[in-house]
C-alpha positions as CSV (number, residue, x, y, z in Angstrom):
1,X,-13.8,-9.0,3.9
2,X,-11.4,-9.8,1.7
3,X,-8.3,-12.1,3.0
4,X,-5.7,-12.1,0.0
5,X,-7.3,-9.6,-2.6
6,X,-5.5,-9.6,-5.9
7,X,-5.5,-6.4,-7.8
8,X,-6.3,-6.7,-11.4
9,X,-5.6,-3.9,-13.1
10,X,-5.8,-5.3,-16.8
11,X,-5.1,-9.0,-17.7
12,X,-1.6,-8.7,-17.6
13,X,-1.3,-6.7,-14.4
14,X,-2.3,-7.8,-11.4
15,X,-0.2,-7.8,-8.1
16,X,-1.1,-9.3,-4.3
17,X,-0.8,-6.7,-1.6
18,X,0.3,-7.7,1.5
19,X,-2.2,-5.0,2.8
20,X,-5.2,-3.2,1.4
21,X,-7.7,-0.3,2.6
22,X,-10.6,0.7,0.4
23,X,-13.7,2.5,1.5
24,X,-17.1,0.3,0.9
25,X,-18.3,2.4,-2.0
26,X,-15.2,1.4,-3.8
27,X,-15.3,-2.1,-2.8
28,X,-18.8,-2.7,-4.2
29,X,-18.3,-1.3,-7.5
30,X,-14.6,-3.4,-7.7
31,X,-14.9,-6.7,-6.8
32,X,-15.6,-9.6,-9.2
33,X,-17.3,-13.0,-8.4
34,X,-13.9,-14.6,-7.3
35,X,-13.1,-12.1,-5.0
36,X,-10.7,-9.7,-7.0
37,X,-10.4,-6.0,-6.9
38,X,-10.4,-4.6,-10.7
39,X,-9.9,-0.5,-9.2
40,X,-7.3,1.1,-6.9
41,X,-7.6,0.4,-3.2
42,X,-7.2,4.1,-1.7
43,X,-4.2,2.9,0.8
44,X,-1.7,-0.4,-0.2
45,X,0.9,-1.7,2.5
46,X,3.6,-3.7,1.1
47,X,5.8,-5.4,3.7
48,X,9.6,-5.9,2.4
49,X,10.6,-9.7,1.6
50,X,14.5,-10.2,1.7
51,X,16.4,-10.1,-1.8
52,X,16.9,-7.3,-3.9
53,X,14.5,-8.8,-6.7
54,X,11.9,-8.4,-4.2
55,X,13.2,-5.5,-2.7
56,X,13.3,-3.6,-5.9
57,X,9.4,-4.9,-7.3
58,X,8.4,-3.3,-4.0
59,X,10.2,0.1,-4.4
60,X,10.3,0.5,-8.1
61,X,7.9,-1.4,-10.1
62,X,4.7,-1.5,-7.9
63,X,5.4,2.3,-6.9
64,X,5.2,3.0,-10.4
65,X,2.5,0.9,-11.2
66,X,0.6,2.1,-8.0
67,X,0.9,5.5,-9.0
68,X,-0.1,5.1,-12.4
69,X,-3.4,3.5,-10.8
70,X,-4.5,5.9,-9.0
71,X,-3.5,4.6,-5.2
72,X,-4.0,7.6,-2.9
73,X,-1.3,6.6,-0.4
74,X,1.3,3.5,-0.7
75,X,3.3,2.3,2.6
76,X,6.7,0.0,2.4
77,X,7.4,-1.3,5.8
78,X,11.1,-2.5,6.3
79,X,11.3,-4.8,9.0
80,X,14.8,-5.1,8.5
81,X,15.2,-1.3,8.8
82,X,12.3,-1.3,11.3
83,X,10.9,1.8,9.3
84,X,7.6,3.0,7.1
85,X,8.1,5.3,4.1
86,X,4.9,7.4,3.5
87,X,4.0,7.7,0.1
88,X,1.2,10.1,-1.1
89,X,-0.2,11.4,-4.0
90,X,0.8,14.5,-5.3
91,X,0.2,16.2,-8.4
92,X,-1.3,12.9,-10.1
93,X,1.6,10.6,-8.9
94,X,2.7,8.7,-5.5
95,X,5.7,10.4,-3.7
96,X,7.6,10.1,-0.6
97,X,6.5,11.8,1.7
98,X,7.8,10.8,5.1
99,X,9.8,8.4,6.5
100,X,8.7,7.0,9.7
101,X,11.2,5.6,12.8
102,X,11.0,4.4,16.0
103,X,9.6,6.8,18.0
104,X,7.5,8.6,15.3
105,X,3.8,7.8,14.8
106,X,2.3,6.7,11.6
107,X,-1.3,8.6,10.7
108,X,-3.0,9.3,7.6
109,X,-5.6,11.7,6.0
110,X,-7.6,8.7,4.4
111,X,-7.8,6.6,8.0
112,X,-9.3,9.6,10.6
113,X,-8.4,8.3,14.1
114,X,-5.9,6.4,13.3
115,X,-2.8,6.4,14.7
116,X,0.3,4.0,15.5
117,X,3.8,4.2,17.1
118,X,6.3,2.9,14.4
119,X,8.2,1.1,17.4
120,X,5.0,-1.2,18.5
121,X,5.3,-2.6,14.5
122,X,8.3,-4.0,15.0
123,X,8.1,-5.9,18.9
């Protein structure tokens, strides 16, 4: 287990998820000695910190760069908003797909099983 994975993508691009999901053979062949991941989880959660710097690296510069890296599915959660947006990968980039209120329930095709009201995020 990791418990604050930085993702190095090349020496000058590296970002810290708030929340990763990888499976294990992707985690064996990605992790260095100190604990960083040098390959695309397959699912990144990024939680919204207040500001619009922050705000827009969230939903501009690491969607980009998430995309370009091969992420299979990318998730900003806006407590303020008290919504998810769903991004996926389609046709070799991450787009929106959904996004997710209240009452609607979050699942994905890379976590089988899994499901969550979007209301019980935000109590």
């Amino acid at each position: 287990m990791l418990l604050a994975p930085g993702v190095i993508f090349a020496e000058d691009d590296d970002v810290a998820p708030d929340v990763i999901w990888i499976t294990r053979e992707r985690l064996e062949k990605s992790v260095d000695a100190d604990g960083h991941l040098h390959t695309a989880p397959e699912l990144v959660i990024e939680v919204l910190s207040p500001g619009k710097t922050n705000e827009y690296r969230d939903r501009q510069a690491k969607l980009k760069l998430y995309s370009r890296r091969g992420v299979e599915e990318y998730w900003i959660v806006s407590w303020s908003r008290k919504l998810v947006e769903v991004h996926r990968r389609e046709n070799a980039a991450l787009k929106l797909v959904v996004t997710l209120h209240d009452t609607d329930t979050l699942e994905s095709p890379l976590l089988p099983g899994f499901s969550c009201q979007i209301g019980k995020l935000f109590f």
